[in-house]
C-alpha positions, 0 to 999 in steps of 0.5 A, spaced: 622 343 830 623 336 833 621 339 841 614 340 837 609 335 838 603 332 834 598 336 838 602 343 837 604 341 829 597 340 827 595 347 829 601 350 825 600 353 818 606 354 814 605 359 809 611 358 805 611 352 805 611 351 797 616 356 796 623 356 795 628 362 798 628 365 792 621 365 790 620 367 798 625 373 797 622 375 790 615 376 794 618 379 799 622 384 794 615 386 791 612 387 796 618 392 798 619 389 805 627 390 808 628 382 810 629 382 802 635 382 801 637 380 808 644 376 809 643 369 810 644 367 818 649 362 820 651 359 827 647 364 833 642 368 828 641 374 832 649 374 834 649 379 827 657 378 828 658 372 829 662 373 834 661 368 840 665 371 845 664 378 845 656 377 845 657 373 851 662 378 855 657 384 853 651 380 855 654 377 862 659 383 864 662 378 870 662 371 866 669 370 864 672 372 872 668 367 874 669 362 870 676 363 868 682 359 871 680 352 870 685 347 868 687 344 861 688 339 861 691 333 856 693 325 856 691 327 864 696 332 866 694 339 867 698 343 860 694 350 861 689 354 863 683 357 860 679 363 860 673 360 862 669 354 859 664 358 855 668 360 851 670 354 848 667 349 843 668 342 843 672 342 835 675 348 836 683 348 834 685 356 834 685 360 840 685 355 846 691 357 850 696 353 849 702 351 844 704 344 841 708 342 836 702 339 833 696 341 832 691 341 838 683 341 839 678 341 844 675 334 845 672 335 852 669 341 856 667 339 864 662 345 866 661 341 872 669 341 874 671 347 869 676 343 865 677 343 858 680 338 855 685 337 848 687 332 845 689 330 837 684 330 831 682 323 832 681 323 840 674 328 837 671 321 833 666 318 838 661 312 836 655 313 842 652 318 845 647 318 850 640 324 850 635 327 854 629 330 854 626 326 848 621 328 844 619 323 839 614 326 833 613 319 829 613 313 834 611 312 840 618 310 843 624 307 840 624 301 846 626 296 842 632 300 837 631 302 831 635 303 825 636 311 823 639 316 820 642 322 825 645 328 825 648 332 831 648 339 829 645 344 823 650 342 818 651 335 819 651 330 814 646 324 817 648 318 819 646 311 819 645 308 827 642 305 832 636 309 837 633 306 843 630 309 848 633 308 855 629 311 860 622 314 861 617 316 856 618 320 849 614 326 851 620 330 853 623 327 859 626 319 856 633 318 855 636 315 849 642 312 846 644 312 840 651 309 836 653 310 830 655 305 824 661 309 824 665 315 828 663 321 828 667 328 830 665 332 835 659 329 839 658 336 844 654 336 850 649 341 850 646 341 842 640 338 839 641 330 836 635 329 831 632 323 828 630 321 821 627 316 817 627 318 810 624 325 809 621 325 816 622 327 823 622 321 827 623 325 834 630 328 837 634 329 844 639 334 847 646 331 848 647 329 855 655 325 854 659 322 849 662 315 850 667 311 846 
């Protein structure tokens, strides 16, 4: 919810909003309705299989040949080559392509070059990350800094950082910066990185680039 802005939140009614899950399947249940006793969705929610790949391979038939055949790459050197780099995810440790003695991760995927890169679990930790398409809820903008707490994915504990905005304004099209009080695993381009001060939204961005 943190692209919504104050305009469209003021016209917004959550009806369940003082219920709990339980409590919303018990009316759901009652009132014979089948989302009831439906599962609960975790990752891509209308991926019922939670099966990545095969939903991008059914949906985009000619994707992997593609995209397939790009370097992996570890410490600079070419070690591999990979099936195509939406099928990979930055964190991910089975399933890569390639064999060490110890174990490896993805800790980088170069859409541009189409390089994935691997490294050791200590190589995915990253501090900075910068964001765009900025959508501040709370503030006007964060020119200035401010102390927050963030999370970078659905499941992610928030942590204490600084947040300054860079560039531009918060209406969905500024730049921010955001650098963590202490490393975080597996910053990935591509997802949502949200904001927080206390229990409210103060806005959020999409991850742009991770720095060290």
């Amino acid at each position: 919810m943190w692209g919504l802005t104050q305009d469209s939140l003021r016209r917004t009614i959550f009806p369940l909003a003082e219920l709990t899950k339980p409590e919303s399947r018990a009316i759901a249940e009652r009132f014979g309705l089948q989302t009831a006793a439906k599962g609960e969705s975790y990752e891509i929610c209308f991926v019922t299989d939670n099966n990545y790949e095969r939903f991008l391979k059914h949906k985009l038939p000619h994707l992997e040949e593609s995209v397939a055949g790009g370097d992996i790459v570890m410490d600079g050197k070419v070690v591999g080559k990979h099936r195509g780099f939406p099928f990979y995810t930055v964190g991910q440790r089975k399933g890569i392509g390639v064999a060490f003695p110890e174990p490896v991760y993805v800790t980088g995927i170069n859409y541009r070059e189409n390089v994935i890169t691997v490294g050791h679990d200590g190589d995915l930790l990253r501090t900075t990350l910068t964001a765009k398409k900025l959508n501040l809820i709370k503030y006007d903008h964060l020119r200035n800094g401010k102390r927050l707490t963030v999370k970078i994915r659905y499941k992610d504990t928030d942590e204490a950082a600084l947040v300054t905005q860079i560039e531009g304004e918060g209406d969905g099209e500024g730049v921010v910066r955001v650098q963590f009080d202490s490393p975080k695993r597996a910053i990935t381009s591509g997802q949502s990185v949200v904001f927080y001060e206390g229990d409210d939204v103060v806005g959020g961005a999409i991850i742009d680039s991770v720095e060290k």
